[in-house]
C-alpha positions as CSV (number, residue, x, y, z in Angstrom):
1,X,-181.7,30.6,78.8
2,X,-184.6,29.9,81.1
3,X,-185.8,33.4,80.3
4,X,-186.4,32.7,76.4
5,X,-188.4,29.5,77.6
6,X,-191.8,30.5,76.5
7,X,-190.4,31.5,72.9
8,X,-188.6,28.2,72.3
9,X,-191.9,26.2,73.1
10,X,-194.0,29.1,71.2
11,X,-191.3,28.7,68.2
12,X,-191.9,25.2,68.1
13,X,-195.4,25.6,66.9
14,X,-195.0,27.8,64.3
15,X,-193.9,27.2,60.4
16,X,-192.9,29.4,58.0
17,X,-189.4,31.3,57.3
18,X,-188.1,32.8,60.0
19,X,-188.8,36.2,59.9
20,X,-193.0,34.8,58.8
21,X,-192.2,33.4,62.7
22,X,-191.1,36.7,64.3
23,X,-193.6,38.2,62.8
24,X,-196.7,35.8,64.2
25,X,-195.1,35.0,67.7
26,X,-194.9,39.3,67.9
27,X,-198.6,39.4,66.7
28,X,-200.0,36.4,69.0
29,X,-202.5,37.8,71.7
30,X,-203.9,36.1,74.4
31,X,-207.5,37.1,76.6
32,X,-205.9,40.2,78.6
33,X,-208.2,41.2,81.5
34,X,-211.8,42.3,81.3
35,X,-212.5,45.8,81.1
36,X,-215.7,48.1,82.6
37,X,-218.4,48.8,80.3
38,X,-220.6,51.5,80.4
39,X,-224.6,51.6,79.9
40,X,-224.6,53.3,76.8
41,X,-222.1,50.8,75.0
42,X,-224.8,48.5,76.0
43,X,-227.5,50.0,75.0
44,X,-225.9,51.1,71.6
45,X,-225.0,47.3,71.1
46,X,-228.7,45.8,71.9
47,X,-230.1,48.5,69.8
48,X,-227.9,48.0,67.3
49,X,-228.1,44.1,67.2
50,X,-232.1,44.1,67.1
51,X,-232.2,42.8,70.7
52,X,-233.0,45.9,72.6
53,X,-237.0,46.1,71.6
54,X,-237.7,42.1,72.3
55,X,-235.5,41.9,75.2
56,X,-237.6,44.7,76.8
57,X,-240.7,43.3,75.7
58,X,-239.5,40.1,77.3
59,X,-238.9,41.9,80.7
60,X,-242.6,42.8,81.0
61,X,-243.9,39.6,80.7
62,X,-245.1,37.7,83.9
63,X,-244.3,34.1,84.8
64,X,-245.3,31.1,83.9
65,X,-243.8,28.3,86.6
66,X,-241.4,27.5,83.5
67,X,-238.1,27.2,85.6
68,X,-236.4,28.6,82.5
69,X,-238.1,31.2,81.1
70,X,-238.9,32.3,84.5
71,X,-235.0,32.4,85.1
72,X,-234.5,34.5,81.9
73,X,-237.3,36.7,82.7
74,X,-235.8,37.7,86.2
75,X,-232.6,37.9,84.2
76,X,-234.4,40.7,81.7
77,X,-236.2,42.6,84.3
78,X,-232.7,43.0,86.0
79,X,-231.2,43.7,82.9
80,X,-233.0,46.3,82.0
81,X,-233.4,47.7,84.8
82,X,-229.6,48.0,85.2
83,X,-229.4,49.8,82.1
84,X,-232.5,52.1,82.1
85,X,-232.3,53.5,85.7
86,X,-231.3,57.3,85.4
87,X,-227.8,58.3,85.7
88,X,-226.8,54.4,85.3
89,X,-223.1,53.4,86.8
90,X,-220.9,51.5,84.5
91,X,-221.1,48.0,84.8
92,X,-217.7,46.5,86.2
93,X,-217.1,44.1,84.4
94,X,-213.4,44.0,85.1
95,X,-214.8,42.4,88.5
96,X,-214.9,38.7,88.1
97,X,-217.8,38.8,90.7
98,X,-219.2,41.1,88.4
99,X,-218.4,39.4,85.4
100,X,-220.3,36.5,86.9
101,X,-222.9,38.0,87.3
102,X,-223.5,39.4,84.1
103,X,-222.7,36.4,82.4
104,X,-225.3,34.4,84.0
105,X,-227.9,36.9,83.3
106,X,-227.3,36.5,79.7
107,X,-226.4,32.8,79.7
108,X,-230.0,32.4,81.4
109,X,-231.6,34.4,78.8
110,X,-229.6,33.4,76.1
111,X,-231.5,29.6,77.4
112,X,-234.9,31.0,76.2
113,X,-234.3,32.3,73.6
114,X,-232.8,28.6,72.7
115,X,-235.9,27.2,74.3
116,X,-238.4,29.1,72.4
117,X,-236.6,31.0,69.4
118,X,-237.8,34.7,68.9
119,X,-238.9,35.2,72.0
120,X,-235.8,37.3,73.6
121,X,-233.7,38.2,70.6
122,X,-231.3,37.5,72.6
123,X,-229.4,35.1,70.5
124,X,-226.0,33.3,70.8
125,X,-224.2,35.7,69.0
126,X,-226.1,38.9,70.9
127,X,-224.9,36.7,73.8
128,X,-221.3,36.7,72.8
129,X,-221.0,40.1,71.8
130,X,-222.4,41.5,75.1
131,X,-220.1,39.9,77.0
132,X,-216.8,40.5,74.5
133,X,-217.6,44.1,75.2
134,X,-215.6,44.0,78.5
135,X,-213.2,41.6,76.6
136,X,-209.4,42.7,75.7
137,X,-206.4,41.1,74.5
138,X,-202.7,41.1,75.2
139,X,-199.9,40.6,73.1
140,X,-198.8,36.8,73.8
141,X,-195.0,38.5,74.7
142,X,-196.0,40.9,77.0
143,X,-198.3,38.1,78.9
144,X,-195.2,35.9,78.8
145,X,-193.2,38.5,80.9
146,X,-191.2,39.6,77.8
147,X,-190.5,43.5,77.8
148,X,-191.3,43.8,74.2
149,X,-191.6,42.2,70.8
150,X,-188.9,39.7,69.6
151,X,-186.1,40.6,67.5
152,X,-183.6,38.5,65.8
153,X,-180.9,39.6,68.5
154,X,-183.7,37.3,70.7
155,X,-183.9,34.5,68.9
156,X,-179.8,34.2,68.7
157,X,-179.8,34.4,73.1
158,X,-182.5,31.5,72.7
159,X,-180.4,29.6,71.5
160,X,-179.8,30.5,68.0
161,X,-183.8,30.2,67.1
162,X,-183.1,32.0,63.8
């Protein structure tokens, strides 16, 4: 019984009939593990979100003893440098270290463009998306250390969840 633990507390949360249940707890995901992303699905997603072109402009900028846009621009020039040096490696994101890394870049410039609006592009939800790109997802059984989806045969051995 200890096996079909997770599905009895998961079960408890859910409402509906009972296959509307089987059908959500087989369908629940859950943050899987980051994931490398390459310089080109960068690129393409900057471009594409209008953030390329002012980030860039940013990076050339000088600075001005303002301890946060003097963070974001090191954060910029690095940036972009990362992603326009020739023959660029992918970015290994699946890293945490890595992951850190990036993350602060774009959290510190992600702070100027809150400080003074327009002048990154970089906005909250250029911020997100950057970093979702290394993002995946699980399906909540398999990250439970279930085999596969639920059927009703499981919820009988769970003790008679059906």
């Amino acid at each position: 019984m200890a096996y079909y633990d997770a599905l009895v507390t998961k079960w408890a949360t859910l409402t509906g009939t009972t296959a509307e249940k089987l059908a959500a707890v087989n369908a629940a995901t859950v943050a899987g593990p980051n994931v490398d992303v390459t310089v080109p699905q960068i690129v393409g997603y900057l471009l594409l979100n209008g953030a390329y072109l002012p980030v860039a402009a940013f990076a050339q900028g000088a600075t001005t003893g303002d301890a946060t846009h003097d963070a974001a621009l090191d954060a910029a020039k690095t940036l972009m440098a990362a992603i326009t040096v020739p023959n660029a490696p992918t970015l290994g994101m699946s890293d945490p270290s890595t992951y850190t890394i990036i993350k602060g870049m774009a959290d510190a410039v992600l702070a100027q463009e809150t400080a003074s609006p327009g002048s990154t592009g970089f906005t909250q939800a250029v911020h997100d998306g950057l970093l979702a790109l290394a993002a995946t997802t699980t399906p909540w059984w398999q990250a439970n250390g279930y085999a596969g989806p639920f059927n009703t045969n499981d919820l009988a051995a769970a003790g008679g969840l059906a």
